[in-house]
py3Dmol code that shows the C-alpha trace and the ligand (Angstrom):
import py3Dmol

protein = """\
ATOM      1  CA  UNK A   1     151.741 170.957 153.800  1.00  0.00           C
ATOM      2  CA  UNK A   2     150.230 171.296 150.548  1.00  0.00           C
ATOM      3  CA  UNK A   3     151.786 174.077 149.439  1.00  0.00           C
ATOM      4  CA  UNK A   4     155.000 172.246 149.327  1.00  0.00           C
ATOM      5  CA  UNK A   5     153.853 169.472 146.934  1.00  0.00           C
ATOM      6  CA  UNK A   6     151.714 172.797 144.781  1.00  0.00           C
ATOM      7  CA  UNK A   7     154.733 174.710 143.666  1.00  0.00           C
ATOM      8  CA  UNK A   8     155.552 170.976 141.547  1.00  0.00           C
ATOM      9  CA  UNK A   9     152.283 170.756 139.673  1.00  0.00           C
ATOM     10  CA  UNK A  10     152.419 171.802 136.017  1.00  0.00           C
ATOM     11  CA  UNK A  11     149.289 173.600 135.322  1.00  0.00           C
ATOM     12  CA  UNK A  12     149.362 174.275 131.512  1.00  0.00           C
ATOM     13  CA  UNK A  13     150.008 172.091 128.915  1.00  0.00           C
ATOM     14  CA  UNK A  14     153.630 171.194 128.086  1.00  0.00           C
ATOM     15  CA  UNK A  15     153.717 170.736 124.410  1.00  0.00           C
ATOM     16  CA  UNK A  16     154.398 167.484 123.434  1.00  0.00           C
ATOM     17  CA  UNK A  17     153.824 165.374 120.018  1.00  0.00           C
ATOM     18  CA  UNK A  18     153.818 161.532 120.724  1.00  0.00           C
ATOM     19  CA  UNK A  19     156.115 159.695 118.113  1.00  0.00           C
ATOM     20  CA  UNK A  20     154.862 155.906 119.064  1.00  0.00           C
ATOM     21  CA  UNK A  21     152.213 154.536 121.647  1.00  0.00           C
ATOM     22  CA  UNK A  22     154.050 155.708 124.627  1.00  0.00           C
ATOM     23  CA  UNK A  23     152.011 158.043 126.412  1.00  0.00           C
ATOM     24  CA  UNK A  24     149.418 154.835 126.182  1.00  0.00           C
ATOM     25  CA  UNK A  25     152.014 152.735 127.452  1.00  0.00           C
ATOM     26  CA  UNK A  26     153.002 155.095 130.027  1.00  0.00           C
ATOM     27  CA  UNK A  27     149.494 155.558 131.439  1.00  0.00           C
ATOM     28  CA  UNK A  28     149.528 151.752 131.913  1.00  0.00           C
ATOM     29  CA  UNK A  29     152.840 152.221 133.557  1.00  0.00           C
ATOM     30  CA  UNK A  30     151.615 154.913 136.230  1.00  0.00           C
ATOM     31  CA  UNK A  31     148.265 152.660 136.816  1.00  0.00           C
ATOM     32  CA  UNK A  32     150.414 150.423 138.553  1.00  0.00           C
ATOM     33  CA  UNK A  33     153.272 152.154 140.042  1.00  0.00           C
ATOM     34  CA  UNK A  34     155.701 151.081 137.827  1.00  0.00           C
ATOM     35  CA  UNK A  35     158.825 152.512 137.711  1.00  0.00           C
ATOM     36  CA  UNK A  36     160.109 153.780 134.199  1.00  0.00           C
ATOM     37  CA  UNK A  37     163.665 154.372 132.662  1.00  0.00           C
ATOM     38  CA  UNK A  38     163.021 156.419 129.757  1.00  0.00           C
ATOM     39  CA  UNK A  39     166.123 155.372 127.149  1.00  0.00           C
ATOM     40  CA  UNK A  40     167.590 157.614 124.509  1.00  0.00           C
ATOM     41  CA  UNK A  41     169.993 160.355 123.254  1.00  0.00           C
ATOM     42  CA  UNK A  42     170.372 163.604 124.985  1.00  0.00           C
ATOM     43  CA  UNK A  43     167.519 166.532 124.046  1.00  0.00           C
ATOM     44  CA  UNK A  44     165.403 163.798 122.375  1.00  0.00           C
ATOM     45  CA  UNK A  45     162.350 164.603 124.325  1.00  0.00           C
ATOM     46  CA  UNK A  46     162.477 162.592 127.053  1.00  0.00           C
ATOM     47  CA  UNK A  47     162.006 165.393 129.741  1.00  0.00           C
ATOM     48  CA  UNK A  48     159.282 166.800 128.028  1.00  0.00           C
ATOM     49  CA  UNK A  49     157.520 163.920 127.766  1.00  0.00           C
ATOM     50  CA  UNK A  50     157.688 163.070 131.726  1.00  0.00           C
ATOM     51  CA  UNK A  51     156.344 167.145 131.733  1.00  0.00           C
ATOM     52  CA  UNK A  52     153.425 165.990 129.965  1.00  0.00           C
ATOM     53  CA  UNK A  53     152.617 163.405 131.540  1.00  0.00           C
ATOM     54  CA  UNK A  54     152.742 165.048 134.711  1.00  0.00           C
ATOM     55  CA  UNK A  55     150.053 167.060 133.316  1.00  0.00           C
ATOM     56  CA  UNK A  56     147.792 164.714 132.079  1.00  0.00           C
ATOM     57  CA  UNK A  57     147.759 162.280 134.962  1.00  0.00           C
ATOM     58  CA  UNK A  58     147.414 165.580 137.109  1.00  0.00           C
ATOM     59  CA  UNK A  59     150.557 164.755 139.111  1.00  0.00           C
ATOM     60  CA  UNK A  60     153.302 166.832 140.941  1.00  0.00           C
ATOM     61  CA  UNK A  61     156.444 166.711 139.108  1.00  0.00           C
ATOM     62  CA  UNK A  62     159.726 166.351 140.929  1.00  0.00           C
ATOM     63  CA  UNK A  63     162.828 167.107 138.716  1.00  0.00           C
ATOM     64  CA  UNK A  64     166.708 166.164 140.020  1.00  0.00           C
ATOM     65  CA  UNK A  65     169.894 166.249 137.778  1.00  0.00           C
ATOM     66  CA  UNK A  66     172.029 163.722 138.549  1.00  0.00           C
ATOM     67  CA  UNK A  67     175.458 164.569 139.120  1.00  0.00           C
ATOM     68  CA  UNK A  68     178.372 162.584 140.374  1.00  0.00           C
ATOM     69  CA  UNK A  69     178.776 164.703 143.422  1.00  0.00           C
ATOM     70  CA  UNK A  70     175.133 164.004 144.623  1.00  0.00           C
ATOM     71  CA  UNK A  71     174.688 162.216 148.041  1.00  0.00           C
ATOM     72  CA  UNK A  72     172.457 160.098 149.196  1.00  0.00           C
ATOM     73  CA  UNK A  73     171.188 162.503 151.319  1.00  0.00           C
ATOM     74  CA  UNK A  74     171.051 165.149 148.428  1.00  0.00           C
ATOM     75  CA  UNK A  75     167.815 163.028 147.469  1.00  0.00           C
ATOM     76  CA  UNK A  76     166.503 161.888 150.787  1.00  0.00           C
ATOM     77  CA  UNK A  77     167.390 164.561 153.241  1.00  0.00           C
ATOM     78  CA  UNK A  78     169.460 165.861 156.056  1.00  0.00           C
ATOM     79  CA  UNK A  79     169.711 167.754 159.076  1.00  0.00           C
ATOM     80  CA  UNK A  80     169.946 171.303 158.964  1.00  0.00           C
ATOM     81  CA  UNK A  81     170.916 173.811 161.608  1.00  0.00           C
ATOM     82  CA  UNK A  82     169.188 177.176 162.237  1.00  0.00           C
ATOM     83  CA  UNK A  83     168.921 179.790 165.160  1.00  0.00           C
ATOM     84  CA  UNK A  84     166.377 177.395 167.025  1.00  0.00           C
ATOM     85  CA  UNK A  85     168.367 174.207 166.605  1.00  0.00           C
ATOM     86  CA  UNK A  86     168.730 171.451 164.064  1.00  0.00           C
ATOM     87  CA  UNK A  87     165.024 170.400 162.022  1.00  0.00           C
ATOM     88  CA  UNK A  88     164.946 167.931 159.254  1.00  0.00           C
ATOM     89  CA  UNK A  89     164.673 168.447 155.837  1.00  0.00           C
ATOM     90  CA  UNK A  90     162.960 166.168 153.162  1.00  0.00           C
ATOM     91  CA  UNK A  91     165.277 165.627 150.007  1.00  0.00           C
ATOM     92  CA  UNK A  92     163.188 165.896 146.411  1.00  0.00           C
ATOM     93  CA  UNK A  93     162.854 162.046 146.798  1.00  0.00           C
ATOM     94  CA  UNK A  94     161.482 162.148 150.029  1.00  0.00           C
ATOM     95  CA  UNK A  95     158.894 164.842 148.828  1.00  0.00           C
ATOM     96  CA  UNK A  96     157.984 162.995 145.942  1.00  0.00           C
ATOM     97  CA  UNK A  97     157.366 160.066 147.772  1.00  0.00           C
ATOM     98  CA  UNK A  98     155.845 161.647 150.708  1.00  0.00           C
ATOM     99  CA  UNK A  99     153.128 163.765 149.134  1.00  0.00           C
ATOM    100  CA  UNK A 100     152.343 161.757 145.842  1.00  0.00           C
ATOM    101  CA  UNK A 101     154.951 162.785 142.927  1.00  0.00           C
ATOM    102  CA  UNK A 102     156.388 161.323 140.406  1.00  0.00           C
ATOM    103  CA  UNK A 103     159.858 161.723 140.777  1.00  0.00           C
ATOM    104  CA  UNK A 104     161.866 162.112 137.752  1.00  0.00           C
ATOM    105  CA  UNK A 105     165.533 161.459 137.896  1.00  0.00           C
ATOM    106  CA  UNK A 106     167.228 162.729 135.136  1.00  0.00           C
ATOM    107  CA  UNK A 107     170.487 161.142 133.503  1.00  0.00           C
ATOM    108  CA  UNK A 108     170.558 158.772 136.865  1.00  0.00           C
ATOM    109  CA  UNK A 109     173.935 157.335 134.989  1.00  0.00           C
ATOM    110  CA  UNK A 110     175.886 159.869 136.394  1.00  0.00           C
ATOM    111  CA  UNK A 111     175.328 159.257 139.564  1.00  0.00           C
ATOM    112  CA  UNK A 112     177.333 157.231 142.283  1.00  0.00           C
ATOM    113  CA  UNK A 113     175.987 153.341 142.779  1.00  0.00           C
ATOM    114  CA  UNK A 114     176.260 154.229 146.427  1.00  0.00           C
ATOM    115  CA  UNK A 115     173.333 157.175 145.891  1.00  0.00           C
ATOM    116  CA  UNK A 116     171.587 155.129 143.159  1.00  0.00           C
ATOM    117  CA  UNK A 117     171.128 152.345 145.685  1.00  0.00           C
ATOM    118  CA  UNK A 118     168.613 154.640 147.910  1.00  0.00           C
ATOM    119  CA  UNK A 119     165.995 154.445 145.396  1.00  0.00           C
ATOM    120  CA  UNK A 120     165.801 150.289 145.314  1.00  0.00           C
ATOM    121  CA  UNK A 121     163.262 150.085 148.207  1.00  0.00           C
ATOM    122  CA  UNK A 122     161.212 152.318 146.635  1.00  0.00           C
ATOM    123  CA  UNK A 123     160.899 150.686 143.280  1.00  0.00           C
ATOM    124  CA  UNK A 124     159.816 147.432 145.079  1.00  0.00           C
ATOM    125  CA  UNK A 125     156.582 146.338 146.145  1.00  0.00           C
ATOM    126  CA  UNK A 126     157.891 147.695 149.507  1.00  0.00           C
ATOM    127  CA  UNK A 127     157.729 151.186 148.214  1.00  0.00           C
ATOM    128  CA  UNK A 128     159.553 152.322 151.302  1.00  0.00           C
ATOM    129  CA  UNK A 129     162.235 154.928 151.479  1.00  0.00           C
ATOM    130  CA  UNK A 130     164.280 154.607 154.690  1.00  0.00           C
ATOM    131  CA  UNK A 131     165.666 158.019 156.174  1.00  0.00           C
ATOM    132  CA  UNK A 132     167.773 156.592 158.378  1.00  0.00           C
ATOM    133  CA  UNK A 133     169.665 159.793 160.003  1.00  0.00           C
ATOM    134  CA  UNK A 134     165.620 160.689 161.028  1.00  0.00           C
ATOM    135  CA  UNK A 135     164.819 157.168 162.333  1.00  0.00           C
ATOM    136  CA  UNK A 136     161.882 157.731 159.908  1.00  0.00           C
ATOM    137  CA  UNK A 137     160.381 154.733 157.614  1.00  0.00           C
ATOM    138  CA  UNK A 138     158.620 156.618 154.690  1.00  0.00           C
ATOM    139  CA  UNK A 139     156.063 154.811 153.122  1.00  0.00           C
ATOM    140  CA  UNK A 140     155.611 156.614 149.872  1.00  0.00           C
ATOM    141  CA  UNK A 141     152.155 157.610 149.055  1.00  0.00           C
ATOM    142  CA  UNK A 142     150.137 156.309 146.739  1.00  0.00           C
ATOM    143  CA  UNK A 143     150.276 158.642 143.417  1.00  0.00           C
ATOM    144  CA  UNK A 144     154.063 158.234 143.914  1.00  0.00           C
ATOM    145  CA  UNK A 145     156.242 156.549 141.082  1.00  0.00           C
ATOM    146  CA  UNK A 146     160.225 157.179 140.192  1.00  0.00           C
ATOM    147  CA  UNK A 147     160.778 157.869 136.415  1.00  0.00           C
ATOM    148  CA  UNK A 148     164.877 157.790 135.585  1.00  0.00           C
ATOM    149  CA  UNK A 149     166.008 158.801 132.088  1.00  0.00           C
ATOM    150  CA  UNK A 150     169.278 156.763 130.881  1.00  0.00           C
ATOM    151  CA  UNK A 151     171.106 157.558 127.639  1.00  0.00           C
ATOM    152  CA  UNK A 152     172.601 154.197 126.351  1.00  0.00           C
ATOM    153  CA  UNK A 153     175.010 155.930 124.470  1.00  0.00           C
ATOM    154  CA  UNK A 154     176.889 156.838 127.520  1.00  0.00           C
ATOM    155  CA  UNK A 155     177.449 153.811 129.376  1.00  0.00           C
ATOM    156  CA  UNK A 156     181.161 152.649 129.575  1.00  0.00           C
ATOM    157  CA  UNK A 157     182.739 150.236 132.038  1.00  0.00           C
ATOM    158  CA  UNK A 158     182.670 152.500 135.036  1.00  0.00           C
ATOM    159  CA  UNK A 159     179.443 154.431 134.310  1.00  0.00           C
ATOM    160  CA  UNK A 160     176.240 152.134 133.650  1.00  0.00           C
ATOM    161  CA  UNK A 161     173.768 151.067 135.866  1.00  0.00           C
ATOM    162  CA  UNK A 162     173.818 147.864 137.887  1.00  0.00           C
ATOM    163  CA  UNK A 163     171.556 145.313 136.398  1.00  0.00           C
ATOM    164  CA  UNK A 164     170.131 145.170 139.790  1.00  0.00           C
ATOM    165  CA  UNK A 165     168.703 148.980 139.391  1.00  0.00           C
ATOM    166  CA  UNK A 166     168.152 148.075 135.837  1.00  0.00           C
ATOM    167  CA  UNK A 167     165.324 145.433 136.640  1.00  0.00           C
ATOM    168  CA  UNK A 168     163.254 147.725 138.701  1.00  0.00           C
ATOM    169  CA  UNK A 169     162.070 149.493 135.848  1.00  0.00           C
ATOM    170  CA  UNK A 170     160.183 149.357 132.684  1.00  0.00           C
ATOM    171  CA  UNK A 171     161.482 150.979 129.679  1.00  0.00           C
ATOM    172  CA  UNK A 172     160.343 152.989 127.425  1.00  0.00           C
ATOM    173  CA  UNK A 173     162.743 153.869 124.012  1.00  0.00           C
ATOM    174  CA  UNK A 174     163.175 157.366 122.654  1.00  0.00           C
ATOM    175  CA  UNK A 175     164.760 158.709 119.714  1.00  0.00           C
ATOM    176  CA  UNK A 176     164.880 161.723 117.365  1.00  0.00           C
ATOM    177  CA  UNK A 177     161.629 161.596 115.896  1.00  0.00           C
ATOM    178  CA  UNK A 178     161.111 160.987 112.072  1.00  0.00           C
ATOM    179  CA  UNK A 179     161.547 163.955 109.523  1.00  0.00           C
ATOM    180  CA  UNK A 180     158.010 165.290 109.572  1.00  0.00           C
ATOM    181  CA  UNK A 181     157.406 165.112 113.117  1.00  0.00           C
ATOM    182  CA  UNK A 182     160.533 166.709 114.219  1.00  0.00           C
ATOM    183  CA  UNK A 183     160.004 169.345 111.532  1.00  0.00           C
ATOM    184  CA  UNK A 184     156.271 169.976 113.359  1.00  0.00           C
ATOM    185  CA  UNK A 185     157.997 170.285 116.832  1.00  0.00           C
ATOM    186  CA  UNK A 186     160.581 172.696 116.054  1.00  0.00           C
ATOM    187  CA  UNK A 187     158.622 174.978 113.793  1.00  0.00           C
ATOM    188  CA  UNK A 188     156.291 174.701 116.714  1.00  0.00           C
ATOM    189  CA  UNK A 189     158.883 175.489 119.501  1.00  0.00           C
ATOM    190  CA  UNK A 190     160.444 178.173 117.500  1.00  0.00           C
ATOM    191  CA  UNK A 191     158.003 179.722 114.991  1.00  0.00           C
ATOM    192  CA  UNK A 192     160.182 179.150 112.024  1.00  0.00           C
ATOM    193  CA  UNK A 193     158.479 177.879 109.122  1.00  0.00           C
ATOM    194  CA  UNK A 194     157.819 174.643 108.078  1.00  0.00           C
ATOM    195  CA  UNK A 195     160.522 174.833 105.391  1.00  0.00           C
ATOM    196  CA  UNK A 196     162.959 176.375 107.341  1.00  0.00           C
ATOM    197  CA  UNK A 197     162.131 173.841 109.755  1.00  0.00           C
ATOM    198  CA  UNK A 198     162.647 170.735 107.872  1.00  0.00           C
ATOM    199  CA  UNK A 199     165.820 172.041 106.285  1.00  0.00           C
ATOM    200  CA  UNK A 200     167.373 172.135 109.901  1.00  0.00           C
ATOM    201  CA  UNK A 201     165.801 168.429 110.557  1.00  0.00           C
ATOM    202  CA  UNK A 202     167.898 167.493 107.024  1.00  0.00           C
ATOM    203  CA  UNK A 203     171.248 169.096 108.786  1.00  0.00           C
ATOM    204  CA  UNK A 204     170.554 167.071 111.610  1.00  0.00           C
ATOM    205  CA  UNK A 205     169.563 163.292 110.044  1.00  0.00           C
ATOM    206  CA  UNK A 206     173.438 163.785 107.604  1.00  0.00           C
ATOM    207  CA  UNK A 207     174.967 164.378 111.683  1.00  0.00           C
ATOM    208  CA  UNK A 208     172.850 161.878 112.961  1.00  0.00           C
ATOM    209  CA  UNK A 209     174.316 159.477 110.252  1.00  0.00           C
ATOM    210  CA  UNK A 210     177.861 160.391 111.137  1.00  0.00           C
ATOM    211  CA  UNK A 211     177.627 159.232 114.880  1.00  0.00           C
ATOM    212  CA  UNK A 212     180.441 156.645 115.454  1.00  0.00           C
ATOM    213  CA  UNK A 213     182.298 158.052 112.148  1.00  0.00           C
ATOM    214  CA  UNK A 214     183.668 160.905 114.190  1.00  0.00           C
ATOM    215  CA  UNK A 215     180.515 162.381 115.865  1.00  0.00           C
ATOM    216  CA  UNK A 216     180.136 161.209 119.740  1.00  0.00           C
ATOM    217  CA  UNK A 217     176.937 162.158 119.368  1.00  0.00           C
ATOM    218  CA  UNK A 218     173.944 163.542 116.723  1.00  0.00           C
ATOM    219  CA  UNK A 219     172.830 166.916 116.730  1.00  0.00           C
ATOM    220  CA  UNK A 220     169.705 166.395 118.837  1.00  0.00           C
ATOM    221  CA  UNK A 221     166.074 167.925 118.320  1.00  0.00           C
ATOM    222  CA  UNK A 222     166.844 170.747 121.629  1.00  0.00           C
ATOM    223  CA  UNK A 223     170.051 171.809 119.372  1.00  0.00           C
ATOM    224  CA  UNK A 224     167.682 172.020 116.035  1.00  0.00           C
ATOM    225  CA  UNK A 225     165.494 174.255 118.544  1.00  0.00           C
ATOM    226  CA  UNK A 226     168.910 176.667 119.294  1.00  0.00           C
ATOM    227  CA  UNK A 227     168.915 176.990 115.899  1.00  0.00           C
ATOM    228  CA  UNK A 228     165.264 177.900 114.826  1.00  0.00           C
ATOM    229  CA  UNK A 229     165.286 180.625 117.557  1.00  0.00           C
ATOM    230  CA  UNK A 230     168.213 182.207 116.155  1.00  0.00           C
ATOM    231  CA  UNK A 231     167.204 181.995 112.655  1.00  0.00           C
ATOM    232  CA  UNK A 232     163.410 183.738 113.940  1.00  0.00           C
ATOM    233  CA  UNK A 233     166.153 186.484 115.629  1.00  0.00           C
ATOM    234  CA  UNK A 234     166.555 187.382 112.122  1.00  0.00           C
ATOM    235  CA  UNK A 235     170.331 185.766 112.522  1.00  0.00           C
ATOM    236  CA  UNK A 236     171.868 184.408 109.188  1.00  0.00           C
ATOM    237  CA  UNK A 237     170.560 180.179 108.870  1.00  0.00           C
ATOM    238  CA  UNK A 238     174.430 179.572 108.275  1.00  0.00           C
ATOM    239  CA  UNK A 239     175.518 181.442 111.702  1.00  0.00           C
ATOM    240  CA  UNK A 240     172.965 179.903 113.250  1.00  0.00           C
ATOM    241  CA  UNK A 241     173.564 176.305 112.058  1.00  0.00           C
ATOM    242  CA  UNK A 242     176.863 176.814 112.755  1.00  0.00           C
ATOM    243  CA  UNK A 243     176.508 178.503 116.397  1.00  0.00           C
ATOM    244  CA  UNK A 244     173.845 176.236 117.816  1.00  0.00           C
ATOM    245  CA  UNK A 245     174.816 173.273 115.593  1.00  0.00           C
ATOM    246  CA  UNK A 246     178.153 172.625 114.438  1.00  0.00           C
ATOM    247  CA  UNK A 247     180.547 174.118 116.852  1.00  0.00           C
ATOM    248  CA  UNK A 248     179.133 172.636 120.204  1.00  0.00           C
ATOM    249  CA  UNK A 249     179.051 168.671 118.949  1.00  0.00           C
ATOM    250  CA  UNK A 250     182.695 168.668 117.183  1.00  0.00           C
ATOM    251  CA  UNK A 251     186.338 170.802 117.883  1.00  0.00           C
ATOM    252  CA  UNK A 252     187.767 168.728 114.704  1.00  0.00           C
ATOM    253  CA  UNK A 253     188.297 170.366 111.860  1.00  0.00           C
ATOM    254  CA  UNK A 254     187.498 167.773 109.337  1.00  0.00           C
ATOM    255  CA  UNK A 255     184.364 167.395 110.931  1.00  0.00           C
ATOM    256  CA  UNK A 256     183.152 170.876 111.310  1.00  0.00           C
ATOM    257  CA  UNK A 257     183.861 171.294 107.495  1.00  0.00           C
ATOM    258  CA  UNK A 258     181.444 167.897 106.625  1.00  0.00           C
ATOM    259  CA  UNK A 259     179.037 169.476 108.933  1.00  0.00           C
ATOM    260  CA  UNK A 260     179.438 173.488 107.565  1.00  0.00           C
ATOM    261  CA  UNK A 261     179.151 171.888 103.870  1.00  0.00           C
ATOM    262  CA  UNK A 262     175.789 169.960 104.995  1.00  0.00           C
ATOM    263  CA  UNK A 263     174.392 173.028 106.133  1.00  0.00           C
ATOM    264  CA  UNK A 264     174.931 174.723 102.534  1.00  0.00           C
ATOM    265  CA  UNK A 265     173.606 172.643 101.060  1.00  0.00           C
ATOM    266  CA  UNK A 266     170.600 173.021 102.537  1.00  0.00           C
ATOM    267  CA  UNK A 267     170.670 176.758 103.268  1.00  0.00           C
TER     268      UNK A 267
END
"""
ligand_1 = """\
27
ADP
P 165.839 165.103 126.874
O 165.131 165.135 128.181
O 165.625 163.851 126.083
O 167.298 165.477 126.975
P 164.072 167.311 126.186
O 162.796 166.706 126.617
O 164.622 168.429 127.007
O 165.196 166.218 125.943
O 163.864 167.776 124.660
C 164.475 168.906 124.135
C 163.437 169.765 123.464
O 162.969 169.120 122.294
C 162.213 169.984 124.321
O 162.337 171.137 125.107
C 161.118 170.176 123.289
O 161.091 171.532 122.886
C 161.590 169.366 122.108
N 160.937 168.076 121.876
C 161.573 166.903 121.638
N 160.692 165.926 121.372
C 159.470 166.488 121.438
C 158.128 165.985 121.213
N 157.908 164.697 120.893
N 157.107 166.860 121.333
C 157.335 168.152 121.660
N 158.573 168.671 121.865
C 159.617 167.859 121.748
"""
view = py3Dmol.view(width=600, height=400)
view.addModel(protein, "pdb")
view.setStyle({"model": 0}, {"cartoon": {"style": "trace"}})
view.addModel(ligand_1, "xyz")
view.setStyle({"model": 1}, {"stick": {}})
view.zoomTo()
view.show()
């Protein structure tokens, strides 16, 4: 059995530079089960934090991108049918909770309150998950916890969660971390320089400040990371900027020319 839970486990380091007290607060979290939303933009650093904690609390990691198509049974289970008959299969939930993971759904906004509602008994101090089609009553094991990401940004009418899933959780606020910080990570992630570095973190704080003016969205610290690898690709800092920057977050025109002027004036 345990090679099914093994092929989770993260066994080297995932980088990761803390920007608060959260992988304090986090420990805390895990000490008592709690479930955590982590809140905050797309390619902030959310995932690679969960990766790191994984890590450090020496805990199997269970990854699922949500998706409005995804069925309940997509993360508890089902029955499957081979040449000997029909067996049962464990969904990524039911492994998590059945051998001790933490279970990280990721952007759980997208999908459908009728799958969302599966986790609930599991995020109570029940910390059941019912597979009903099996007749089975898992009770999860005791390294298990449920980490959700949720970008607030997103939410409208029709796509937010229920304040009853809300309450299950504690939360933990991300963000694009401040100049210097951000300008570490993606020299680090790239192996661009420090100055080239901190040029593309200046692109991205005048997009960040145009959010809501036009902008849906910043241009997040994963895009600044398109970027640096390009530019280390020996590709031109303006193609880059404007390949892994400015042409996926805008189709206006206006927009792409406020965002193509930012970048020279920093390249
Ligand atoms: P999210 O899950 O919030 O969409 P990710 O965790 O995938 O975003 O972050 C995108 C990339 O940004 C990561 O792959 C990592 O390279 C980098 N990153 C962001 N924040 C940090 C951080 N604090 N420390 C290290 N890397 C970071």
């Amino acid at each position: 059995m345990s090679e099914i839970i093994d092929q989770y486990r993260i066994t080297t380091e995932p980088y990761y530079l803390p920007i608060a007290d959260e992988v304090e607060l986090y420990e805390a979290a895990y000490s008592v089960r709690m479930p955590m939303m982590l809140k905050g933009p797309t390619g902030c650093g959310k995932t690679r934090f969960v990766e790191h904690m994984a890590w450090k609390l020496k805990k199997p990691l269970i990854t699922v991108a949500c998706n409005e198509d995804m069925t309940a049974s997509d993360l508890v289970g089902r029955f499957l049918l081979d040449a000997k008959g029909t067996y049962w299969q464990d969904g990524p939930l039911a492994i998590a909770a059945r051998y001790g993971a933490i279970c990280y759904l990721d952007e759980i906004v997208e999908a459908r309150q009728d799958t969302t509602v599966v986790i609930h008994p599991l995020t109570d101090n029940r910390r059941v998950l019912p597979l009903e089609k099996k007749g089975e009553l898992l009770h999860a094991h005791a390294d298990f916890q449920i980490v959700i990401s949720y970008n607030p940004g997103y939410q409208s009418l029709m796509k937010d969660l229920k304040q009853s899933t809300k309450q299950r959780f504690g939360g933990l606020d991300f963000n694009y971390p401040e100049h210097d910080t951000e300008s570490e990570i993606v020299a680090h992630e790239t192996g661009v320089s420090l100055d080239i570095a901190e040029k593309l973190v200046s692109i991205a704080e005048r997009a960040r400040n145009l959010k809501g003016h036009g902008l849906d969205e910043g241009i997040s610290t994963r895009m600044l990371i398109y970027a640096g690898s390009l530019i280390v690709k020996n590709i031109d800092a303006h193609a880059a900027c404007r390949v892994a920057l400015v042409r996926p977050i805008t189709d206006d025109p206006d927009m792409r020319d406020a965002l193509d002027a930012a970048v020279t004036t920093f390249f």
